[in-house]
C-alpha positions as CSV (number, residue, x, y, z in Angstrom):
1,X,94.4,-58.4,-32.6
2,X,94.8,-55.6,-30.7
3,X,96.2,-53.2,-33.2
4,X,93.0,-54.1,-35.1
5,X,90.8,-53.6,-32.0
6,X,92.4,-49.9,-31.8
7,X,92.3,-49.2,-35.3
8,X,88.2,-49.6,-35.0
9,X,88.6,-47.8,-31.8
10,X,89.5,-44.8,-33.8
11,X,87.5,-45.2,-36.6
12,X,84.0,-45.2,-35.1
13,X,84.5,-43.1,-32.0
14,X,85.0,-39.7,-33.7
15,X,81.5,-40.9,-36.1
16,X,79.8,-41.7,-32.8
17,X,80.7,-38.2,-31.2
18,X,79.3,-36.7,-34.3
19,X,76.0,-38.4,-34.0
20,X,75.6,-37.3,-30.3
21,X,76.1,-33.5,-31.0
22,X,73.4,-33.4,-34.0
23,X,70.8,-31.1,-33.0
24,X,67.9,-31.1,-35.1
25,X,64.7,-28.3,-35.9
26,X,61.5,-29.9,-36.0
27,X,58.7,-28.1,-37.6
28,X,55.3,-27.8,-35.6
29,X,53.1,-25.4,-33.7
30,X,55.7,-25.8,-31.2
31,X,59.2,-26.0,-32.5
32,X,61.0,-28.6,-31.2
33,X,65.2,-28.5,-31.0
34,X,66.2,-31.8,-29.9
35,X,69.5,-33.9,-30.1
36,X,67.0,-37.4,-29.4
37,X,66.6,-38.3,-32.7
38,X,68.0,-40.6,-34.7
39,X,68.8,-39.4,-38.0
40,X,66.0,-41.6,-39.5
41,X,63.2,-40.3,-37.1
42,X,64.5,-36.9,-37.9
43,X,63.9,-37.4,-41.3
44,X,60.6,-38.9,-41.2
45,X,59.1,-35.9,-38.9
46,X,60.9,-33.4,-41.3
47,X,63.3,-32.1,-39.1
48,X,66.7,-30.4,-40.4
49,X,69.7,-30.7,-38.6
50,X,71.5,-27.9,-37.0
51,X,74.7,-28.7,-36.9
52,X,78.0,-26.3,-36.5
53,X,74.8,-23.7,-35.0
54,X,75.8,-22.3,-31.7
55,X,73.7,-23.9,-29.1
56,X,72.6,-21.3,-26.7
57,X,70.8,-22.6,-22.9
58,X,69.6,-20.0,-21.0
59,X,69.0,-20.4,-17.6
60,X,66.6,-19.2,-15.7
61,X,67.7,-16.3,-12.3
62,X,68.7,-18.0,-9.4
63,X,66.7,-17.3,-5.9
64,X,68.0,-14.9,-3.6
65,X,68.7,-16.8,-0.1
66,X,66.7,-15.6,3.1
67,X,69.6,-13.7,4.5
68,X,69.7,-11.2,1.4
69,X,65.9,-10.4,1.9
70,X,65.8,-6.8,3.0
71,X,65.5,-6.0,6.8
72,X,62.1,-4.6,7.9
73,X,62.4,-1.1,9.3
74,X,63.0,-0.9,12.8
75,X,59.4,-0.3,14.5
76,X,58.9,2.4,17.5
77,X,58.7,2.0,20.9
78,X,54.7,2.1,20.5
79,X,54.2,-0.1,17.7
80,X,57.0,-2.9,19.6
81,X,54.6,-2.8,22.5
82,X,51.5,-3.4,20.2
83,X,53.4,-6.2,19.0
84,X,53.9,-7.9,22.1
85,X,50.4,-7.6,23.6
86,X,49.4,-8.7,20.3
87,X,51.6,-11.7,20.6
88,X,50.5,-12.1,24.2
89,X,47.0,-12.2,23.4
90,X,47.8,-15.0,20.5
91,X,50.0,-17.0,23.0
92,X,47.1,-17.0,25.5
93,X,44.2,-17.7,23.1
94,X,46.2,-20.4,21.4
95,X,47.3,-22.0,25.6
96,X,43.1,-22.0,26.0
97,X,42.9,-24.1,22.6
98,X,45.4,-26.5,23.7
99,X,44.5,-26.9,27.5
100,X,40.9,-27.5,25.9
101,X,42.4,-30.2,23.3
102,X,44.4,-32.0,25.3
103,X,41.2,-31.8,28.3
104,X,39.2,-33.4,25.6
105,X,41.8,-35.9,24.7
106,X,42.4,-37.2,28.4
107,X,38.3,-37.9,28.1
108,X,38.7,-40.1,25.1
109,X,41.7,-41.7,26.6
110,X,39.9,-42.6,30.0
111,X,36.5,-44.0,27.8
112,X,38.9,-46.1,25.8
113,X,40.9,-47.7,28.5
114,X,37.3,-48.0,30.2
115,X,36.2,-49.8,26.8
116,X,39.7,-51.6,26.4
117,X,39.5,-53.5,30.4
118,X,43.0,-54.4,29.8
119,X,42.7,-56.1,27.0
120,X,39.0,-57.7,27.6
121,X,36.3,-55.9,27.1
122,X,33.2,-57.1,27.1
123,X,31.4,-58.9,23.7
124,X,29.1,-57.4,21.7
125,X,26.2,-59.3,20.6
126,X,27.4,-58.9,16.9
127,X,30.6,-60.3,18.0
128,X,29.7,-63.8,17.7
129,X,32.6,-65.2,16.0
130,X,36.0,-65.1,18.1
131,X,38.0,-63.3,15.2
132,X,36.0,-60.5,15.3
133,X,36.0,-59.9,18.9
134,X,40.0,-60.1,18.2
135,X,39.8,-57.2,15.8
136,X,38.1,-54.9,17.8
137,X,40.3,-55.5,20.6
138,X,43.3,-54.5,18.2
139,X,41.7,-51.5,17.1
140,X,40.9,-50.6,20.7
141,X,44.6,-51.0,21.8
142,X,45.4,-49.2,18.4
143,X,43.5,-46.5,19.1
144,X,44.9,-46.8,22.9
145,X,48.1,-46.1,21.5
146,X,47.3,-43.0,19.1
147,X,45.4,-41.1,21.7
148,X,48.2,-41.6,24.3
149,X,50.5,-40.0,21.3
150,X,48.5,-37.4,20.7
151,X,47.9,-36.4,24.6
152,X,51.8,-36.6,24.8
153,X,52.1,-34.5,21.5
154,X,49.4,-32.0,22.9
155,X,51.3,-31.4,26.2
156,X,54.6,-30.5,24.7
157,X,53.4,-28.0,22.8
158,X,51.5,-26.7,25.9
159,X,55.4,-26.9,27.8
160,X,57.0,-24.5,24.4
161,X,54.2,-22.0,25.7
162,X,55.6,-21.9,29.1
C-alpha cells in the first residue's frame, strides 16, 4: 500500500510543479503575463503559454533612510540668531493660543458641572419621560469626562513649552 502510495507520489508531483510554473501571454490593450490560469481559462481568453521564457521581476529603488538625507549647510552666526527669535516668537504665539484654549475650556468645564449638579440636574420640560432625562444626564457626564481630558491634554502641552 505504501509503495503504491509513493509510486503516485512521484508520478503526479513533478506534473503538478509543471502546472504551477506555466506563465501565460494574454492578448489585450493591456497585456497580461500571469501564472493564474488554468490551462483551460488560458485557452478560452487566447492566451499562449510562456514556458522555458526567462521570467524577469524588476523591482522598483528602494527609499533612502532619513540618516542618508544630506546635512543642511551649517547657517551663520546671524542667520542662527534669526532662527531663534523666530522660534521664540512661534513658541510665544503658540503659549497665547493654548493659555487661551485651555482658559476657554475651564469655562465649558465649570458650565457643565453647573449643568451636571452632581448627577441631577434639573428637568427640562421636554423631559417628561424618565429615560430621557437619563440620557441627558449620560451625555452630560460624557461630555464631563471629555472636557476634563481635553483641559488635562491642553495643560501638558502648555508644561512641553516651559
Amino acid at each position: 500500500m505504501t509503495r503504491r502510495l509513493l509510486a503516485l507520489t512521484v508520478l503526479i508531483l513533478p506534473s503538478l510543479a509543471s502546472a504551477q510554473n506555466i506563465v501565460y501571454r494574454c492578448p489585450g490593450p493591456p497585456v497580461l503575463y500571469t501564472d493564474a490560469l488554468t490551462p483551460k481559462e488560458a485557452a478560452d481568453k487566447g492566451c499562449k503559454s510562456i514556458e522555458g521564457a526567462p521570467v524577469s521581476v524588476v523591482q522598483s529603488p528602494r527609499p533612502r533612510p532619513p540618516s542618508a538625507a544630506p546635512a543642511p549647510a551649517p547657517a551663520s552666526a546671524e542667520g542662527t540668531r534669526t532662527e531663534r527669535d523666530q522660534q521664540r516668537a512661534r513658541d510665544s504665539d503658540r503659549r497665547a493660543v493654548l493659555t487661551a484654549e485651555l482658559r476657554d475650556a475651564e469655562a465649558r468645564l465649570a458650565a457643565l458641572k453647573a449643568e451636571y449638579n452632581h448627577g441631577e440636574p434639573e428637568r427640562r420640560g421636554d423631559e417628561r419621560n424618565f429615560a430621557k432625562f437619563q440620557e441627558r444626564v449620560a451625555e452630560l457626564k460624557a461630555a464631563l469626562s471629555r472636557q476634563e481630558a481635553d483641559i488635562a491634554a491642553l495643560k501638558r502641552e502648555l508644561a512641553k513649552l516651559n
